[in-house]
Every structure is written in C-alpha cells, then in structure tokens.
N, C-alpha and C positions, 0 to 999 in steps of 0.2 A: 504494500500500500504506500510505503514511503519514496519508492521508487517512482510510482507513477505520476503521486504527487510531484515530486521533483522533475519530473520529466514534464509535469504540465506546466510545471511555473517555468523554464525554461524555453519549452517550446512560448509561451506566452510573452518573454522576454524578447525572443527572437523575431517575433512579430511586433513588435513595439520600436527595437532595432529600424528593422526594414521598413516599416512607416515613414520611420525618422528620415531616415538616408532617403526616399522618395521626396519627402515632401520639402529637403533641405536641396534637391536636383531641381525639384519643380520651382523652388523663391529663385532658386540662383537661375535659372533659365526666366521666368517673367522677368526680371532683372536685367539681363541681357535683351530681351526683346526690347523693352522700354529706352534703353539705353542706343539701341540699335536705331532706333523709329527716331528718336530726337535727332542724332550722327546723320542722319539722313534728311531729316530737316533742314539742321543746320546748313547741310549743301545742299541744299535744294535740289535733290531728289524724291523722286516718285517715292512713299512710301510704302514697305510693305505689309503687307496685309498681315495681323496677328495670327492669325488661323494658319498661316502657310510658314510662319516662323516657330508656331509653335510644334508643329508636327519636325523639327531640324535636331537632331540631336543637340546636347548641351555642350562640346566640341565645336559644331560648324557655326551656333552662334558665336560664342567666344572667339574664334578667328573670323568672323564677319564684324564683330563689334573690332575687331583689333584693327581691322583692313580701313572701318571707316575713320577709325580714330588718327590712322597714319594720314589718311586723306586730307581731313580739318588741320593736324598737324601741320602740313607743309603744304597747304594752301597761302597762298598771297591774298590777303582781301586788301581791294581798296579802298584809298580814304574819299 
C-alpha cells in the first residue's frame, strides 16, 4: 500500500513538473510573438498574423525575433 501511495504522489508530481515546463514554453513563446509583431512594426512591415506565429516552434520565433532585432539595429533612420 505504501508503495502505491508513493508511486501516486510521484506520478502526480510529475505531472505538475510537465504542466510547469508547458506552460513556462507557452509565456516565453507569446512573448516572442508580441515582441516579434512590435520589430515588425517598428519597420514597417506587414504584420504577422498570431495564429500563424503561434503554430512556429519556440526556436524559429527566437531566431525570427533575433533577425528582426538585427534589422532595427543597423537601420539608419532619418532625421
């Protein structure tokens, strides 16, 4: 009986883990998209759609936010 017990608080803990780690991929990706939509403002481009950014692994935003930030970076605006 103590075995089981321990095996269900366990298994219980481990779903609580994996929640976590989902729902800490999912802030840090809306994060990047947000962040991505403004970079893209900023130079005035076409905005892209959230729906089509969200479906992007949490990798190809982070190098899409990086690509735009190098963009604004070494842009010349004039006065």
């Amino acid at each position: 009986m103590y075995d089981a017990r321990e095996k269900a608080y366990r298994d219980h803990q481990w779903a609580i883990n994996v929640a976590r780690r989902e729902g800490e991929t999912e802030g840090k990706a809306e994060g990047k998209i947000e962040i991505i939509r403004l970079l893209q403002q900023i130079l005035m481009l076409p905005q892209s759609r959230e729906s089509d950014l969200a479906q992007k692994p949490l990798e190809e935003l982070q190098q899409l936010a990086a690509d735009l930030q190098t963009q604004v970076q070494t842009r010349k605006f004039s006065e």
